[in-house]
C-alpha positions as CSV (number, residue, x, y, z in Angstrom):
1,X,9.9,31.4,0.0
2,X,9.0,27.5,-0.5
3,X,10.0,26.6,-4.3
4,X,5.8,25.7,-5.5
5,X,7.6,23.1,-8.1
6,X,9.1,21.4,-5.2
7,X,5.9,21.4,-2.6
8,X,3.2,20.3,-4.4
9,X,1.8,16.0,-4.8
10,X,4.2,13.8,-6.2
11,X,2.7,11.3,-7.8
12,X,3.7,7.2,-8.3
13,X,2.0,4.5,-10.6
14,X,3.1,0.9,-10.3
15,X,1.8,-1.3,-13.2
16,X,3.0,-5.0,-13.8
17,X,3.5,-4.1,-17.6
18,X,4.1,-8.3,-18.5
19,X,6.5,-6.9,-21.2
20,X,7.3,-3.4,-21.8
21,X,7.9,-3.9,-25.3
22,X,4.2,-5.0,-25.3
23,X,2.8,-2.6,-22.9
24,X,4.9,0.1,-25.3
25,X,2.9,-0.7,-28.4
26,X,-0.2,-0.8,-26.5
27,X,0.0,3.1,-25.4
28,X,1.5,2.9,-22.8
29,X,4.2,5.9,-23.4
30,X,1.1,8.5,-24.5
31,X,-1.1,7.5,-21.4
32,X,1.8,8.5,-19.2
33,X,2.2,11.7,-21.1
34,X,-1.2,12.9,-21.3
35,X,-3.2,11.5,-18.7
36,X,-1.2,10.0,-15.7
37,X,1.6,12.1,-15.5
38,X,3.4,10.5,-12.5
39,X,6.1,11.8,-11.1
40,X,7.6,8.0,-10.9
41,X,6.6,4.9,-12.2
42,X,7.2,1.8,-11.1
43,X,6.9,-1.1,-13.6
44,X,7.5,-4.9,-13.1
45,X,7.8,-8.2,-15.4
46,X,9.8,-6.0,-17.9
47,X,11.1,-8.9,-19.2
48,X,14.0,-7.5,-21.5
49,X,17.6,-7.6,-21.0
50,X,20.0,-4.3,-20.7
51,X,21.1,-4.4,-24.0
52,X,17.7,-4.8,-26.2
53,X,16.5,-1.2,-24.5
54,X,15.8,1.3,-27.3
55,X,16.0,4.7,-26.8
56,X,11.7,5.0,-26.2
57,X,12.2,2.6,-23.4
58,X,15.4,4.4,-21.4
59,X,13.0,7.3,-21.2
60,X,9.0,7.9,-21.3
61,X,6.9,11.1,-21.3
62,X,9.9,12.8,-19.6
63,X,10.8,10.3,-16.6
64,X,14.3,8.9,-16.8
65,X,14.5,5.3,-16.3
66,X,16.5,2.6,-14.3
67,X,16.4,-1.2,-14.2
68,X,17.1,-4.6,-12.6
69,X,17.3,-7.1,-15.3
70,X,16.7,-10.7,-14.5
71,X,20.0,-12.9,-15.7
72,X,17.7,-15.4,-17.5
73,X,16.6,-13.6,-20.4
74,X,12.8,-12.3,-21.4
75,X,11.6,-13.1,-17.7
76,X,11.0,-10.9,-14.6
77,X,12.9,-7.6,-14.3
78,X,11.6,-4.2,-12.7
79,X,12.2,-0.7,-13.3
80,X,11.6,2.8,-11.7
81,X,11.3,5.9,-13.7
82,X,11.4,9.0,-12.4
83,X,10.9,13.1,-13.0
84,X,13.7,13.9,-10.1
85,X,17.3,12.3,-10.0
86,X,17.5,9.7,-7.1
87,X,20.6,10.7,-5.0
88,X,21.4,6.7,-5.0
89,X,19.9,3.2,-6.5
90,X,20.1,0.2,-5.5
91,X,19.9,-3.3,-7.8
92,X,18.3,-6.2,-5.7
93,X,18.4,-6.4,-1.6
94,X,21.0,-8.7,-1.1
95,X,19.5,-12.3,-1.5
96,X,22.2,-14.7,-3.2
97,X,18.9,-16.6,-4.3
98,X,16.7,-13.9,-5.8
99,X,18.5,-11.0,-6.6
100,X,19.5,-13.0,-10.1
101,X,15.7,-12.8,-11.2
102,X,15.6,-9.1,-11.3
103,X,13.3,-8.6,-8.4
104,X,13.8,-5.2,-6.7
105,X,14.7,-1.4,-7.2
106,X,15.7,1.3,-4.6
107,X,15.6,4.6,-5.7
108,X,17.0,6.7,-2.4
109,X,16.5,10.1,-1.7
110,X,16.8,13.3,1.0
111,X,13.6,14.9,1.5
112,X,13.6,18.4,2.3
113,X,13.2,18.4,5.7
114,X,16.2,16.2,6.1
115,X,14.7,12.8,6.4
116,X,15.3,9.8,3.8
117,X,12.7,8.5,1.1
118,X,13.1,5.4,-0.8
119,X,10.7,4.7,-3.7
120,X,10.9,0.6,-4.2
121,X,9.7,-1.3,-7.5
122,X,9.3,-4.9,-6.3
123,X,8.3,-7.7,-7.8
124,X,7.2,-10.8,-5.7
125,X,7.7,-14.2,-6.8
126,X,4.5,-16.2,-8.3
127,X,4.0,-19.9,-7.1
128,X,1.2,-20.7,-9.3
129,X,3.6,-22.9,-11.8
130,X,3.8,-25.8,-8.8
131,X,5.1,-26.2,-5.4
132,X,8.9,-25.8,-6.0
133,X,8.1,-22.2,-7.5
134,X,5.6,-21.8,-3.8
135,X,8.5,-23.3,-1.6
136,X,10.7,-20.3,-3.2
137,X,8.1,-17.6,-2.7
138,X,7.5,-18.7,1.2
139,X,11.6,-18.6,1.2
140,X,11.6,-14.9,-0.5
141,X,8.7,-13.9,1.7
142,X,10.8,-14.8,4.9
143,X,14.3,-13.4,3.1
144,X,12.2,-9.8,2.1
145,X,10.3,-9.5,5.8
146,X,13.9,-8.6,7.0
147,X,14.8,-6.1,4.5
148,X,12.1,-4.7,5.1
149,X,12.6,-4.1,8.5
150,X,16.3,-2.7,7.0
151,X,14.5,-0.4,5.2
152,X,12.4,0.7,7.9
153,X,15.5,1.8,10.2
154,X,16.9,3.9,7.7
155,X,13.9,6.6,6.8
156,X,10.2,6.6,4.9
157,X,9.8,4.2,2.1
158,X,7.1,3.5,-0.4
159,X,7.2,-0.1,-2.0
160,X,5.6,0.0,-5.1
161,X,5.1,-3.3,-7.3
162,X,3.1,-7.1,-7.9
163,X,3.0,-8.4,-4.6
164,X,1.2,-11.4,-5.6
165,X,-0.7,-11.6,-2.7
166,X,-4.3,-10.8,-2.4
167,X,-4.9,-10.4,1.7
168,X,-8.4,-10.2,2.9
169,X,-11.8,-11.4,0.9
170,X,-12.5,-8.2,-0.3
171,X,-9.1,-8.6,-2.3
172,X,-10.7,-10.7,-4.4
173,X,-13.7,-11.5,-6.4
174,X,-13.9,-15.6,-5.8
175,X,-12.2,-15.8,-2.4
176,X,-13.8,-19.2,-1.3
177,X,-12.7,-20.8,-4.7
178,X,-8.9,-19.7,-3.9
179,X,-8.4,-20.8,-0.7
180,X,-6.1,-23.4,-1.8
181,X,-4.7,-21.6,-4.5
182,X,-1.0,-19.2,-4.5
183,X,-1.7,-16.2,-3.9
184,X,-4.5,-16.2,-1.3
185,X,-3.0,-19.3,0.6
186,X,-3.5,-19.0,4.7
187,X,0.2,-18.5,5.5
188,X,0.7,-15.9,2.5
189,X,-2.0,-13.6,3.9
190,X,-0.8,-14.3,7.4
191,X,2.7,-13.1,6.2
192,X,0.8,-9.7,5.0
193,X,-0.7,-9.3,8.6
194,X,2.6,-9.5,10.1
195,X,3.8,-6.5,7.8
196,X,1.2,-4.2,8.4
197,X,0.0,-5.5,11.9
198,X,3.0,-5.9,13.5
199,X,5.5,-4.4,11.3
200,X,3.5,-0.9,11.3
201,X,3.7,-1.0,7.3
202,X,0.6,1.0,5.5
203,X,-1.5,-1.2,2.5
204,X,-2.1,2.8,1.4
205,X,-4.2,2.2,-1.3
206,X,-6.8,0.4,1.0
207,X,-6.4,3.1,3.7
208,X,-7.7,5.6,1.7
209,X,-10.3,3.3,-0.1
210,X,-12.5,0.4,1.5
211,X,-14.9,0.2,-1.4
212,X,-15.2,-3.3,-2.8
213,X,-14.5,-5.1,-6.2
214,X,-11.1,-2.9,-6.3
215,X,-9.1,-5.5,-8.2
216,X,-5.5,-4.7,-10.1
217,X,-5.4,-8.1,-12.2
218,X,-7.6,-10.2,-14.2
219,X,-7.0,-13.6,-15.5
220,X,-7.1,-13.6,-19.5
221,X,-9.3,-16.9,-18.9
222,X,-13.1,-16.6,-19.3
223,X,-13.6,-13.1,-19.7
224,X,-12.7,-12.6,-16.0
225,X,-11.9,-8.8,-16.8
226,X,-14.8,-8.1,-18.3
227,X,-17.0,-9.5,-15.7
228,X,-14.2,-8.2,-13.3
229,X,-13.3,-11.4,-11.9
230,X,-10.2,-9.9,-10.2
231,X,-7.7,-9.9,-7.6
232,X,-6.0,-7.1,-5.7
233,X,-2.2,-8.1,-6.0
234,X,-0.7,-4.9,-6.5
235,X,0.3,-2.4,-3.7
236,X,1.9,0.8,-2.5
237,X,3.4,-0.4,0.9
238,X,4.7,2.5,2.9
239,X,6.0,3.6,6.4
240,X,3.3,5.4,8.4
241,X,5.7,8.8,8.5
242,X,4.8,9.6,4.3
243,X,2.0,6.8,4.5
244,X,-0.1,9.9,6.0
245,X,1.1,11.8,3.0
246,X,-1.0,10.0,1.0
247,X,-3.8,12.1,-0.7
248,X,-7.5,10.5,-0.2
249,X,-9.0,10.9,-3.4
250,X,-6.4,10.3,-5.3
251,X,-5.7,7.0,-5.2
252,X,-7.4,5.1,-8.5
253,X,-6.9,1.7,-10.5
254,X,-7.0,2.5,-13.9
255,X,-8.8,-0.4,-15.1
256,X,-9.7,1.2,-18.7
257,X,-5.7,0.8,-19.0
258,X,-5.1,-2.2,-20.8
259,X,-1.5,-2.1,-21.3
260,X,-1.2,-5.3,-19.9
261,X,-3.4,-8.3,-17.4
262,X,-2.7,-5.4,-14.8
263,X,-4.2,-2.6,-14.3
264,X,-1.8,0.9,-13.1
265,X,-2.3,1.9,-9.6
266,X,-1.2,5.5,-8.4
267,X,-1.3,7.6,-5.7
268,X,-0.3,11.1,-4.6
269,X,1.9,12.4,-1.9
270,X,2.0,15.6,-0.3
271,X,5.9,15.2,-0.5
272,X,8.9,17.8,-0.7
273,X,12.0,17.2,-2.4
């Protein structure tokens, strides 16, 4: 008889927390504990080295965490936590250039119908700070296309994580005005295409939802999230095999959620471990 704990949705959040010591003492911990209750989370910009993590950070509302610290200390950093014991993780993807800012996550694991899962927390480079900091995010782009194809050849993954890349219009609220601007430049979007249109990778989120004004970050200039001035910059990427998974319905932005200039994303999958 099929174990009911083990067959029901699974559920992952990704939230670009900007510090988890600050996203902490806003609530986060409590929210996941009494209203989101994912069954991972997936949390970028951590910011924090390996040896400041207290106790309340290793572990919230009963998900066990692991990280990739960045080597330069209080910037970047991801983290995954999780309700069910990957069988393996994996720090960084192999880049000699970007692995050192704490940029990526693998938690691996056997489904139970044999096949592989891998639940990513990635975090994309920014190149709003100039066009050195650009140069290196077209660089990652073109390093991280081909991992991802890696990733493809060995089983079903869902990439959770800041993306920084808003791809069509209806990403984002002023599209004219950031033509020109990182993050919704030509050959960024155009590199989002490729991964979904030729690829085969699934944006899930807008699968399931086409509705507009669906943004996951707000400037903290001018009152943008109050008017919801926003962008769409964080994702759940996933193969097509558990990208049909995906529950319609259940895929929401939390935008009350103000644990951080990002709002948490989740969605549920009908997935059996």
């Amino acid at each position: 008889m099929p174990d009911p704990a083990r067959s029901r949705d699974l559920r992952i959040t990704t939230l670009n927390v900007n510090g988890l010591r600050s996203a902490l003492a806003k609530g986060l911990g409590d929210w996941l504990g009494t209203q989101a209750r994912p069954d991972w989370l997936c949390v970028q910009e951590i910011r924090i080295a390996a040896a400041d993590l207290r106790d309340d950070m290793r572990e919230l509302a009963g998900l066990r965490g692991a990280f990739h610290h960045a080597q330069r200390a209080g910037y970047s950093g991801v983290g995954v936590y999780f309700r069910h014991t990957p069988d393996d993780l994996r720090e960084g993807f192999g880049s000699s250039e970007f692995d050192a800012e704490g940029r990526y996550l693998e938690a691996r694991y056997r489904l139970r119908d044999g096949k592989r899962l891998a639940v990513v927390s990635a975090y994309f480079p920014s190149g709003s700070s100039g066009d050195a900091r650009q140069q290196a995010k077209f660089r990652f782009l073109q390093e991280f296309e081909q991992h991802m194809r890696e990733l493809q050849s060995q089983g079903e993954v869902i990439l959770c994580g800041d993306v920084n890349i808003a791809h069509h219009p209806i990403d984002i609220r002023n599209w004219k005005g950031n033509l020109k601007n990182s993050g919704f430049l030509p050959e960024e979007r155009a590199w989002m295409s490729h991964v979904l249109d030729d690829l085969g990778w699934v944006d899930v989120f807008r699968s399931l939802n086409a509705l507009p004004d669906q943004y996951t970050w707000w400037s903290n200039r001018g009152q943008a999230r109050a008017r919801n001035v926003g962008w769409r910059i964080d994702y759940h990427l996933a193969t097509p095999g558990v990208a049909c998974l995906a529950r319609r319905g259940s895929e929401s932005i939390h935008v009350a959620q103000r644990f951080s200039d990002h709002a948490p994303l989740s969605i549920d999958y009908g997935l059996e471990l």
